[in-house]
C-alpha positions in Angstrom: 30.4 216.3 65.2 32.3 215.9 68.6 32.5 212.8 70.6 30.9 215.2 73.4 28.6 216.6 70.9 27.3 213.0 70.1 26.9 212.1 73.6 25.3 215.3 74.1 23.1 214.3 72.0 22.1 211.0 73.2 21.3 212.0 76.7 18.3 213.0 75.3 17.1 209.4 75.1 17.8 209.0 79.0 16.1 206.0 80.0 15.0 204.8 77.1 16.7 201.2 77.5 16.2 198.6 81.3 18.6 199.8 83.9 20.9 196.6 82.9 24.6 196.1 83.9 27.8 196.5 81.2 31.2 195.8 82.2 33.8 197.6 80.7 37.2 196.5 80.7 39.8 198.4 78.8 43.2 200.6 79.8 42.7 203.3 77.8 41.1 205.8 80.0 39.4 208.1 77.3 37.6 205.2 75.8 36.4 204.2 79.2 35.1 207.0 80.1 33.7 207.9 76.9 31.7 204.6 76.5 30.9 205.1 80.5 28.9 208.5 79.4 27.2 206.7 76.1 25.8 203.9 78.2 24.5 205.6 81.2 23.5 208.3 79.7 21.1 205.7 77.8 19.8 203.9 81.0 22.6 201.1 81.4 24.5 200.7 84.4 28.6 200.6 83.8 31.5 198.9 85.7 34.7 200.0 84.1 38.0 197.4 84.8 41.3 198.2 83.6 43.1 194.7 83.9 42.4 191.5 83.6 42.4 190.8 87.3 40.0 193.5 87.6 37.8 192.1 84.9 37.7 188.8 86.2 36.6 190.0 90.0 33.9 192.6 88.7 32.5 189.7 86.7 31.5 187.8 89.8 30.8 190.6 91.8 28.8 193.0 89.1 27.5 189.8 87.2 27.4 191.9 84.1 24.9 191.1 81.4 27.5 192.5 78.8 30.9 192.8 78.4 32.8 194.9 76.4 36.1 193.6 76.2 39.2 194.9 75.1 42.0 192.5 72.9 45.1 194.0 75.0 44.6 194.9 78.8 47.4 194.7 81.6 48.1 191.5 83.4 46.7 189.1 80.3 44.5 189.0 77.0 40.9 189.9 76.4 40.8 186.3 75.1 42.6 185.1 78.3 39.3 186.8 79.9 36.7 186.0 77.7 37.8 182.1 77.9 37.1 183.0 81.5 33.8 184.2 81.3 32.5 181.1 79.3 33.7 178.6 81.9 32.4 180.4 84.9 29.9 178.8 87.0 27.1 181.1 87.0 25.8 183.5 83.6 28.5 182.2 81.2 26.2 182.9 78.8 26.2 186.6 78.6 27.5 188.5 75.6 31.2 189.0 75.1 32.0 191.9 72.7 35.7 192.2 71.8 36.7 195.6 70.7 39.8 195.3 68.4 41.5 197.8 66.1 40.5 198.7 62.8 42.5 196.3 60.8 43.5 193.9 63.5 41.4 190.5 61.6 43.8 188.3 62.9 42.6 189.3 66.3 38.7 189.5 65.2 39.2 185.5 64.7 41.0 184.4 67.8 37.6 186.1 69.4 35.2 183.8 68.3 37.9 181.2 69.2 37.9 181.8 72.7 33.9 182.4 72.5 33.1 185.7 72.1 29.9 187.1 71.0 30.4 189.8 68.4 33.7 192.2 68.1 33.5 196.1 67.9 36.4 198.0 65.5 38.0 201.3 67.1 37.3 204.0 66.5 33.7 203.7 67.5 30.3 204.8 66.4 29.4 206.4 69.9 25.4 206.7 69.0 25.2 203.4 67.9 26.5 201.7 71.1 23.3 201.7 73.1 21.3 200.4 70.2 23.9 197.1 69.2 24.2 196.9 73.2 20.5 196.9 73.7 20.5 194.0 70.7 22.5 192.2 72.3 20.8 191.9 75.3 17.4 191.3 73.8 18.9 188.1 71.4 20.2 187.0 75.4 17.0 187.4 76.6 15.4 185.1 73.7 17.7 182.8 74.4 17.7 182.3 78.2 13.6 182.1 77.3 13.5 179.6 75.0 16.2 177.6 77.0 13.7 178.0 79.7 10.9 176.7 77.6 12.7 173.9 76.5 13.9 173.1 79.9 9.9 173.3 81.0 8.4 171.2 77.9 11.3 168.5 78.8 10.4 168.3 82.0 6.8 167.7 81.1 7.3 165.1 78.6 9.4 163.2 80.9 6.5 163.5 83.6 3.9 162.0 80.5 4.0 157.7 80.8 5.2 158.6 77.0 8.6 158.3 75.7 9.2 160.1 72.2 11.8 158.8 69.6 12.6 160.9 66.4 13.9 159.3 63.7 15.9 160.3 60.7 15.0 159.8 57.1 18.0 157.8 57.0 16.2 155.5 59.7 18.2 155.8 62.7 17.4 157.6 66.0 18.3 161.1 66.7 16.8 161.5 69.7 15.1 159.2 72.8 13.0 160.9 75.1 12.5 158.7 77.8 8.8 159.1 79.6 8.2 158.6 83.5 7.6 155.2 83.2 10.7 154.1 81.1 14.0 153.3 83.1 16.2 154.1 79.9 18.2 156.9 79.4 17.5 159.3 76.8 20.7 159.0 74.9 20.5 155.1 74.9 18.9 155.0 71.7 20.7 157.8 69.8 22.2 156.5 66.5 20.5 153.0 66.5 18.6 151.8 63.1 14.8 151.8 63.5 15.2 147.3 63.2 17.2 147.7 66.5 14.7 149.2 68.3 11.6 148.2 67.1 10.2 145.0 66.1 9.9 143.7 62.6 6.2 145.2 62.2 6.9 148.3 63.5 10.4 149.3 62.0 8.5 147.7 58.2 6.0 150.5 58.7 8.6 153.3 60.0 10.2 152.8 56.8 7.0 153.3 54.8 6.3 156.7 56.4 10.2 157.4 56.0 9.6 156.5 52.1 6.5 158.9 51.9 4.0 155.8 51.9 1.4 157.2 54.7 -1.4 154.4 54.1 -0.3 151.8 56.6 -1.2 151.6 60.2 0.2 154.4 62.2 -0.5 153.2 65.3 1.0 148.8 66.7 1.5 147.0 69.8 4.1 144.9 70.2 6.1 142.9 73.4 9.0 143.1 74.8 10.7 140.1 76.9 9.2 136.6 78.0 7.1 135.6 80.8 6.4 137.4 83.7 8.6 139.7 82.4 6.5 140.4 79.2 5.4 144.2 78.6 3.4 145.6 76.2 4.1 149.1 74.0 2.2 151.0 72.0 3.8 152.9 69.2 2.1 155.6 67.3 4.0 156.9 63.7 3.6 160.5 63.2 5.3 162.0 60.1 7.0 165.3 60.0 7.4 168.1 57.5 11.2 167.7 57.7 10.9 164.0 56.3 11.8 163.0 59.5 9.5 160.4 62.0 8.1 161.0 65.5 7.7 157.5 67.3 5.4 157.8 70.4 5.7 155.0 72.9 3.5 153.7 75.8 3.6 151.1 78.5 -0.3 149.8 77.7 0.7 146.8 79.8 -1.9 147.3 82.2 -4.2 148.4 79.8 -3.9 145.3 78.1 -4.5 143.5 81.1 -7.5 145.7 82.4 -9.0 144.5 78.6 -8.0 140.8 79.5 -9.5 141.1 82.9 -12.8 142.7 81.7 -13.4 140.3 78.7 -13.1 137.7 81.4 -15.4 138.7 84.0 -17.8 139.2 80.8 -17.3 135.7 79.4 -16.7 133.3 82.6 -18.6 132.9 85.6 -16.5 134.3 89.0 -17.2 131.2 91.1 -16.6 128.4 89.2 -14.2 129.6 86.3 -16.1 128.1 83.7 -17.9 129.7 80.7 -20.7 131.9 81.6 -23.6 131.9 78.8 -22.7 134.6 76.5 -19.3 132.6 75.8 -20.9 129.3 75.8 -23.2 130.5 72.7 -20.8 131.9 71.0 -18.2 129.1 71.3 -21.6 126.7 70.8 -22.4 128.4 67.8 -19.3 127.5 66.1 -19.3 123.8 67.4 -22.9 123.8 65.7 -21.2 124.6 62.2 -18.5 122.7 62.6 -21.5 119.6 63.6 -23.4 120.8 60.7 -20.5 120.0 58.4 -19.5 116.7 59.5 -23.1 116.1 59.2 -23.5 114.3 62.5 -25.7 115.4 65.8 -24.6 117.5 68.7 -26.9 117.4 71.9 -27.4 120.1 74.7 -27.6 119.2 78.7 -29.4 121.3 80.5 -28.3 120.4 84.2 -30.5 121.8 87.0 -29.1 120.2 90.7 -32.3 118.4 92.4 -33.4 120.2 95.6 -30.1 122.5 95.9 -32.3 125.5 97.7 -32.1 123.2 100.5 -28.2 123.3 100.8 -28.4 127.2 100.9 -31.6 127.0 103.6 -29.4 124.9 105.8 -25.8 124.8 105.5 -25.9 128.7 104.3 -24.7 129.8 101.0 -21.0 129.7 101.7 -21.8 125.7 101.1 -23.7 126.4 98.3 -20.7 128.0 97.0 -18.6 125.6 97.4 -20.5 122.8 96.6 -21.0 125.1 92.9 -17.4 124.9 92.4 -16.6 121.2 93.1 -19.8 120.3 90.8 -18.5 122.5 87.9 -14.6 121.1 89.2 -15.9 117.4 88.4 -17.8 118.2 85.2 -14.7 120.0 83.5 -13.1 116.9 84.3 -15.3 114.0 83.2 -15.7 116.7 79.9 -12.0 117.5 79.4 -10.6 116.7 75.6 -8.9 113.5 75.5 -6.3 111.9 72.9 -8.7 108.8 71.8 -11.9 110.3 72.8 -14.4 111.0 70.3 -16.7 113.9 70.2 -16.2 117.2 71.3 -17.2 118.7 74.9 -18.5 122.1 76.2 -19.4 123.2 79.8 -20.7 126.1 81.2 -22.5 127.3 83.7 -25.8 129.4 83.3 -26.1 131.0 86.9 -27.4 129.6 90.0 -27.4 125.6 90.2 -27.8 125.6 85.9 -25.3 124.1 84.2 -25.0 122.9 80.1 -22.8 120.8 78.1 -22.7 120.7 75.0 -21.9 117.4 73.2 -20.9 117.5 69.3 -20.2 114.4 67.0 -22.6 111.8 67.9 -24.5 109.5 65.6 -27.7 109.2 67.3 -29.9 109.8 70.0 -28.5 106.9 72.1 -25.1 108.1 72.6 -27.1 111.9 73.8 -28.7 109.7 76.5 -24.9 108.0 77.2 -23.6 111.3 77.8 -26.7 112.9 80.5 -25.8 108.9 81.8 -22.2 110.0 82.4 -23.3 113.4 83.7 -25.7 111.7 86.2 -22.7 109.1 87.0 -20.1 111.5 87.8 -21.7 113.3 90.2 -23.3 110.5 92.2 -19.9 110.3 94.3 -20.2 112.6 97.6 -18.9 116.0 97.5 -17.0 117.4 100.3 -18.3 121.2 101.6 -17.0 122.9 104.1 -16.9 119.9 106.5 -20.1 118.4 105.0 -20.7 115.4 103.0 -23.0 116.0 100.1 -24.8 114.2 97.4 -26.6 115.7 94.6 -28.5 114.3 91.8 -29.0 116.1 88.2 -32.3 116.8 86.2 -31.3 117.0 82.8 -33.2 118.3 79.8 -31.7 117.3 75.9 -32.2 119.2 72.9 -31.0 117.7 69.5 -28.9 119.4 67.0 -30.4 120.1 64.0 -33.6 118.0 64.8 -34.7 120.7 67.7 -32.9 123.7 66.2 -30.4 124.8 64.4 -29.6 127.5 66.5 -28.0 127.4 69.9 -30.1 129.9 72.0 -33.1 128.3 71.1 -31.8 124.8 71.5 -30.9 126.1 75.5 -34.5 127.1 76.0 -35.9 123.7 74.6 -33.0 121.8 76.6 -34.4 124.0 79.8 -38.0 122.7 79.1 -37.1 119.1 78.5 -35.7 119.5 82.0 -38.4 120.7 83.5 -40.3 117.4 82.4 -37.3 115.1 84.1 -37.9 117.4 87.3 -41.8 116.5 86.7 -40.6 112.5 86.1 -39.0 112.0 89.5 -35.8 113.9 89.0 -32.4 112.4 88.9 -33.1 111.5 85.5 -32.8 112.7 81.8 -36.0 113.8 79.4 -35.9 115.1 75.7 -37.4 117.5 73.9 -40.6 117.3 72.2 -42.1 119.2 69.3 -45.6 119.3 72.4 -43.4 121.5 74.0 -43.1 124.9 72.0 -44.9 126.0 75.6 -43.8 124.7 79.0 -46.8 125.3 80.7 -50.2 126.5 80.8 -49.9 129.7 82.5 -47.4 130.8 80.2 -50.0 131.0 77.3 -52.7 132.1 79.3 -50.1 135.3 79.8 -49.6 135.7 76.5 -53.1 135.8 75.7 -53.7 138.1 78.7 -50.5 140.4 77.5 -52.1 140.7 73.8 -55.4 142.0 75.3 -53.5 144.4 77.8 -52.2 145.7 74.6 -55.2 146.4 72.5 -56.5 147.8 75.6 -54.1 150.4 76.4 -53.3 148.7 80.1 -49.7 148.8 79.9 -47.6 152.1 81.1 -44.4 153.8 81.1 -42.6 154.8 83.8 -39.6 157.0 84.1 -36.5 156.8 86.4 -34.5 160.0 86.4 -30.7 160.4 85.3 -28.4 162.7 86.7 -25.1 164.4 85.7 -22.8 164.0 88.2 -21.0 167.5 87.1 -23.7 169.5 87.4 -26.4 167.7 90.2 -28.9 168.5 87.2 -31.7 165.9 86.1 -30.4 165.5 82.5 -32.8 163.0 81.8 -34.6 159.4 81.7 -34.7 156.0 81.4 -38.3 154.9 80.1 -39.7 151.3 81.6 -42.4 149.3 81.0 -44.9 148.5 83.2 -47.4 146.5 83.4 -50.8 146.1 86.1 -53.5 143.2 85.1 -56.9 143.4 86.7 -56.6 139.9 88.1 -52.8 139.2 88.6 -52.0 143.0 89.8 -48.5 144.0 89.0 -46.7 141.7 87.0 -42.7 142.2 87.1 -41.5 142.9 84.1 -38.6 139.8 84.2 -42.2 137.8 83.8 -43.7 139.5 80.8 -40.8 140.6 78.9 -39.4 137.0 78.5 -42.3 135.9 77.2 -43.1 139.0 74.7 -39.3 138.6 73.1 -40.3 134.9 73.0 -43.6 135.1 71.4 -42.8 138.6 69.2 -44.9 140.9 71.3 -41.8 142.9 71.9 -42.0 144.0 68.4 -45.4 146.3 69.0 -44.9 146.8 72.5 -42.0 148.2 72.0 -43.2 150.3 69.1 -45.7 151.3 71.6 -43.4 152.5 73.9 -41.6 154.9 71.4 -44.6 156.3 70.2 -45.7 157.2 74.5 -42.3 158.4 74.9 -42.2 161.0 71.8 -45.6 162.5 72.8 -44.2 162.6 76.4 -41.3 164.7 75.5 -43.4 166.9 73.5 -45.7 167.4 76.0 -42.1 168.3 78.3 -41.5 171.1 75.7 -44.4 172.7 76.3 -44.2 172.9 79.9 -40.0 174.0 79.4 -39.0 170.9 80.2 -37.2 170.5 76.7 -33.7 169.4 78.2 -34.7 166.4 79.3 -33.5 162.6 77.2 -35.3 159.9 77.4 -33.7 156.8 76.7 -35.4 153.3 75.5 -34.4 149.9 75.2 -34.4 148.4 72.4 -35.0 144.5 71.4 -32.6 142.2 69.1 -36.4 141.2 67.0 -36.8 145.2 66.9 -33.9 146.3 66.2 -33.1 143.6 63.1 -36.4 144.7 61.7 -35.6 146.4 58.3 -37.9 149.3 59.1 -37.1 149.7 62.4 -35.6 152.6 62.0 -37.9 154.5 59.5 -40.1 153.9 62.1 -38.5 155.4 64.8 -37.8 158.6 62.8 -41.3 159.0 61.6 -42.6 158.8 65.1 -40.3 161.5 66.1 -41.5 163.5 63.2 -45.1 163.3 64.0 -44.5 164.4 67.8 -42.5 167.6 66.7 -39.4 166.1 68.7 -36.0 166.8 68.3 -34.1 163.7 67.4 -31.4 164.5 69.7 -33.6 164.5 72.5 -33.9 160.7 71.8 -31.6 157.7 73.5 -31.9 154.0 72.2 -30.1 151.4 74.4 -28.9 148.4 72.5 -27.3 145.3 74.3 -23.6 143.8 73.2 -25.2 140.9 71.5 -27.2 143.0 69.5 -24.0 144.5 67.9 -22.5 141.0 67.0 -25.6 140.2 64.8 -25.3 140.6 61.3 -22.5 143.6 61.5 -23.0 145.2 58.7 -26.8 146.1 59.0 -26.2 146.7 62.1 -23.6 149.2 61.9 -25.7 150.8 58.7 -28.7 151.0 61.1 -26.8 152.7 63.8 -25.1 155.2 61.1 -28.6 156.5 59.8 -29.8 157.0 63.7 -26.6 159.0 64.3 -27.0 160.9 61.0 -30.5 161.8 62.1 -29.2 162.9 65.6 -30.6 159.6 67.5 -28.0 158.9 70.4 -27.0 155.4 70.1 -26.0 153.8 74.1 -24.4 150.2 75.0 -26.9 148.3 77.4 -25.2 146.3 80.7 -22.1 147.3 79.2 -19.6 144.4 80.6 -21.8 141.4 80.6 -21.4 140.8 76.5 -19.3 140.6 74.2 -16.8 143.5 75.3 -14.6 144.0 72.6 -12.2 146.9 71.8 -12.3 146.9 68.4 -16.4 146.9 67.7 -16.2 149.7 70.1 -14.5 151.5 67.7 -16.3 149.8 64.7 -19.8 150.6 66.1 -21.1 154.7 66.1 -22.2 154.8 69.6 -22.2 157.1 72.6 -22.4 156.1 75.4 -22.2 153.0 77.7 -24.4 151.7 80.6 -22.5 149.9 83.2 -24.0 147.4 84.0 -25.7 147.4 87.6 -24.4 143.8 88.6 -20.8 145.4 88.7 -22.4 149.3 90.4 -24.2 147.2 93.4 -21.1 145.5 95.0 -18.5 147.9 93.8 -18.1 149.5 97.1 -17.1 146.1 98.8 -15.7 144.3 96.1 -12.3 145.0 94.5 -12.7 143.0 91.2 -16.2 145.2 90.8 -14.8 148.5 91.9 -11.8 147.5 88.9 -14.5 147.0 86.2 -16.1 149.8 86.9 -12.9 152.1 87.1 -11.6 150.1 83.8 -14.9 151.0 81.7 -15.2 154.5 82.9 -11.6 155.1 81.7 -11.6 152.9 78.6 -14.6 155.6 77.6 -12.9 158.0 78.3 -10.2 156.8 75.9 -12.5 156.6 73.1 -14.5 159.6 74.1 -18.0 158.3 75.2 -19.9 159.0 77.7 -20.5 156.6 80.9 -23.7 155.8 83.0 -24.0 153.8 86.2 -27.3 152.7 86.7 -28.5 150.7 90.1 -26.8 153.4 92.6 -28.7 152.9 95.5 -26.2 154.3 98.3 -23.5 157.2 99.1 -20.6 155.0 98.9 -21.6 153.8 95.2 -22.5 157.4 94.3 -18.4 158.8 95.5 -16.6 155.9 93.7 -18.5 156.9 90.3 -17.6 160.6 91.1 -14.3 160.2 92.5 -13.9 158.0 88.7 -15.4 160.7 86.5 -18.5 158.9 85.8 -20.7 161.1 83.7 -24.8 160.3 84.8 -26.3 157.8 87.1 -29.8 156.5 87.8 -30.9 154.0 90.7 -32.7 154.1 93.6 -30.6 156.6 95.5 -32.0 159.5 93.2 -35.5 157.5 92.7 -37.1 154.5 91.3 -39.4 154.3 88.1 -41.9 156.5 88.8 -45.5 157.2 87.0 -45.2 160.3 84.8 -47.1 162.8 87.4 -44.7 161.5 89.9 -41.3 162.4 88.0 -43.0 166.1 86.7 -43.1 166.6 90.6 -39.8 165.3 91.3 -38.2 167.8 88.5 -39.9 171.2 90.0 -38.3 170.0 93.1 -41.2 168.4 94.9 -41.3 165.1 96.8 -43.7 162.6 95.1 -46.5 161.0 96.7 -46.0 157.8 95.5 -42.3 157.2 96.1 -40.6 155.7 99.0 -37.7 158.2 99.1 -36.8 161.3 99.9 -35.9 162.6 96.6 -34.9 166.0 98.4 -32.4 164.6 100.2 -30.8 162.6 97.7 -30.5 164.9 95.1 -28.7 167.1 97.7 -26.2 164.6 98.3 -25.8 164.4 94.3 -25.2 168.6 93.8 -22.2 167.9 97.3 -19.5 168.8 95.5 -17.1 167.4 97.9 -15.7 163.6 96.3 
């Protein structure tokens, strides 16, 4: 077959490859020509150059995307050229394809020497051009894409707060990938041993993966520099197929301190600095062990400041403030650890004008009364407040340790009663505690008595305050309350009853009571297609310890027909430091059985990371204390932004609860809160009154235009 014959013959597949552009470069006229007529008649477009001068202009101007290239050619080589080609500016990439004689080898090597792609032997296999050409091209094309790809996904992990080291079986660094956050370059690490990178810890552990030991830690923080300068990393061990190690780094600097921050705001009080309650009794419960096995006494002050409404009446509460802090100032003073000083002092401050300390090591009684003595000394010297010279005088209640109790919280409410008795001896003054005391007052056992009755009588009730998803504007559930209405007292707050039910065990069949209500209520919500709806219930420390607490629970689900899932119990912080591992075994059966588990006034406990993590729960409630002032305060509005994105990092869901206005409601959106509840979408309402609220009505007995807040809730505008 003819060379015409064979081009003949491929002119039938006209078309069948992209219009793309082939520069030919060669003297020889016939094979120009001929390998002109092969390629267009294909589809391709041709450029023919006889010289290299030629070759070199038409490169710039025809920007080929192939070139064949023959070895000899007037004015210079083909290598000359091709060297050319692979230094230009612009597509230096494109395929070279030297075209040599049969048995010129010698030449064939000094072509990939100066870079070309592939070589082509005269005489040539005219059909078979289009298709190597077309190859060619298409290898060019996966090559220009994946350099794309790699330029993209570089790009992108250098925008990520991340920077990614891979290292070598042999231990040393092969490549650094600096993130957005990290000055470095990316080679700065290249070729370094995983000790000089990383600290001992880490580079012990990197080894272990390298050695095919995967049951360490994969994931350590670690610092880097001193004092101000001092940063914390993160870095997360992720083995390879290839035996090699991918290190993943992250600034969690400010994570670290957004932890340090919350876990401070949750363990000391804001205006005076000191130790708010929940750190006192767990700091007191170790002094008490640590009293227990010396085998001496410790006593608690409970410190109430005589008459101190009347410095907020009159000199305002900025006063009051400050008169706070210079009480709390002097006490951590008279109290602080001394060398020589025997005995070991605690302060904290309770809220309001309600102070403790907490004295360990004493002998007797005698030295308890020395100390509420000093107390009463040290604060007998005037107090300067914003221009005004003030004197206050203490009432202080004692409790002995182990005589009283042997455990702290109830050695703080028998300290609180004994003061109530110096208030009742002339203030200014110290009392003890009694064993006639179990009950401060009259009243309080008449409403215990009066709360037991309601209960066999059926007069207590739960209301219902609404939750809503903030994605969707949808009521996606609610948050039952107790309520309670006495014939002769009327409606007494539940701050009154609740108190004195937890104190006296009440809250251990009221609140069975209460679970029982709210399973037959969301039965009855089926049945009326109201099944979407969660109703959530809080749940005591005396309940929750119970050993049957949550056989209970289930069983009552049972007998209403209700899905599991369609319960929420809300559990406090303290609760979860109680006796861990029952706890957690508790909480494990409830989230077998499809009970959701949620954290209670999230940020006012014992915040901690780790039991986060340790504990199986689902959601957290931020507390309203931080929602109400969020708007106006920074250090609120940084709580609240912490623990919605701390959940988010460990996948829970958030809840705001005590929204009352617009501005609280766009902060928790603008955040990615998930639900909130307050009084902006409606107060706890009687069960009639929330049925009308979810068809869309406006119930008679609230004060608020539900309407009108829900439409502000399904805004989508931040």
């Amino acid at each position: 077959m003819t060379a015409n014959e064979d081009i003949a013959r491929n002119a039938s597949r006209t078309n069948r490859f992209p219009k793309r552009r082939v520069l030919v470069v060669d003297d020889d006229p016939t094979f120009a020509l001929l390998a002109t007529e092969t390629l267009e008649q294909a589809g391709f477009r041709v450029e023919v150059a006889a010289t290299a001068q030629q070759a070199t202009a038409a490169f710039v101007a025809f920007a080929p995307d192939l070139v064949l290239l023959d070895v000899d050619i007037p004015g210079g080589s083909g290598f000359d050229v091709c060297r050319v080609i692979r230094t230009a500016d612009a597509n230096a990439d494109v395929p070279v394809v030297m075209v040599t004689g049969l048995d010129d080898t010698g030449s064939i090597d000094r072509a990939y020497d100066a870079g070309a792609t592939d070589f082509l032997r005269k005489p040539v296999l005219w059909p078979t051009l289009p298709h190597s050409v077309d190859f060619m091209l298409r290898a060019l094309d996966d090559r220009r894409a994946l350099s794309r790809s790699q330029r993209k996904n570089r790009a992108l992990l250098e925008s990520l707060p991340d920077a990614i080291i891979t290292i070598s079986a042999e231990a040393l660094v092969t490549e650094h990938l600096s993130g957005a956050d990290d000055p470095g370059e990316d080679h700065a690490l290249v070729g370094r041993r995983v000790e000089d990178v990383f600290p001992p810890e880490v580079a012990r552990a990197a080894r272990q993966f390298l050695a095919g030991e995967h049951g360490g830690r994969s994931s350590h923080e670690y610092a880097v520099g001193q004092g101000a300068e001092r940063r914390w990393f993160e870095a997360r061990l992720r083995p390879q197929a290839d035996g090699s190690l991918l290190a993943i780094t992250r600034d969690v600097t400010e994570r670290r301190k957004s932890k340090a921050r919350i876990e401070y705001l949750a363990y000391y009080d804001q205006l005076t600095g000191l130790p708010n309650r929940q750190l006192f009794a767990r700091e007191g419960g170790k002094l008490l062990k640590a009293t227990a096995a010396s085998g001496q006494l410790a006593a608690l002050l409970y410190l109430d400041l005589d008459r101190f409404k009347r410095v907020n009446d009159n000199l305002g509460h900025a006063a009051g403030d400050e008169l706070l802090k210079n009480v709390a100032a002097r006490l951590s003073r008279q109290f602080r650890t001394r060398p020589g000083v025997e005995g070991v002092r605690r302060v904290a401050r309770l809220g309001g004008d309600e102070f403790v300390v907490l004295a360990a090591g004493l002998d007797d009684e005698k030295q308890a009364a020395e100390v509420a003595e000093t107390v009463r000394a040290s604060l007998t010297e005037p107090f300067d407040c914003a221009g005004h010279k003030l004197v206050v005088t203490p009432s202080i209640g004692i409790a002995i340790y182990p005589r009283d109790s042997a455990d702290v919280d109830d050695l703080l409410v028998k300290a609180d009663m004994a003061m109530y008795l110096a208030k009742d001896q002339g203030r200014n003054g110290h009392a003890f505690f009694g064993q006639s005391m179990a009950i401060r007052s009259l009243s309080r056992l008449e409403l215990e008595s009066d709360m037991r009755r309601a209960l066999e009588h059926g007069d207590f009730r739960v209301h219902y305050q609404p939750k809503v998803d903030l994605g969707s504007g949808a009521f996606v559930g609610v948050e039952a309350l107790l309520r309670w209405t006495d014939a002769e007292r009327g409606a007494v707050a539940p701050d009154k009853f609740i108190p004195v039910a937890e104190e006296t065990g009440l809250i251990v069949p009221l609140g069975e009571w209460v679970i029982g209500e709210v399973c037959g209520q969301l039965r009855r919500w089926s049945e009326m297609g109201l099944g979407h709806l969660v109703a959530a219930v809080n749940v005591s420390v005396q309940q929750f310890t119970r050993r049957d607490f949550a056989g209970r629970v289930l069983d009552a689900l049972q007998r209403a027909g209700v899905e599991p899932t369609r319960l929420e119990l809300e559990i406090t912080e303290s609760l979860l430091m109680r006796n861990v591992d029952d706890t957690t075994a508790c909480m494990k059966r409830f989230r077998e059985a499809g009970v959701t588990l949620s954290i209670d006034d999230f940020g006012t406990g014992y915040s901690s990371l780790g039991y986060l993590r340790q504990f199986p729960v689902d959601s957290l409630k931020i507390d309203r204390s931080f929602v109400k002032d969020m708007h106006t305060s920074d250090d609120d509005a940084a709580i609240c932004a912490a623990i919605i994105a701390m959940a988010r990092e460990l996948k829970l869901k958030v809840i705001a609860e005590g929204v009352a206005n617009a501005d609280q409601l766009k902060f928790l959106r603008k955040h990615r809160c998930d639900q909130v509840q307050g009084y902006l979408i409606s107060k706890p309402i009687p069960v009639d009154d929330l049925e009308m609220l979810l068809r869309g009505g406006v119930p008679g007995a609230s004060e608020y235009d539900h309407t009108a807040h829900h439409a502000v809730l399904l805004d989508p505008k931040p």
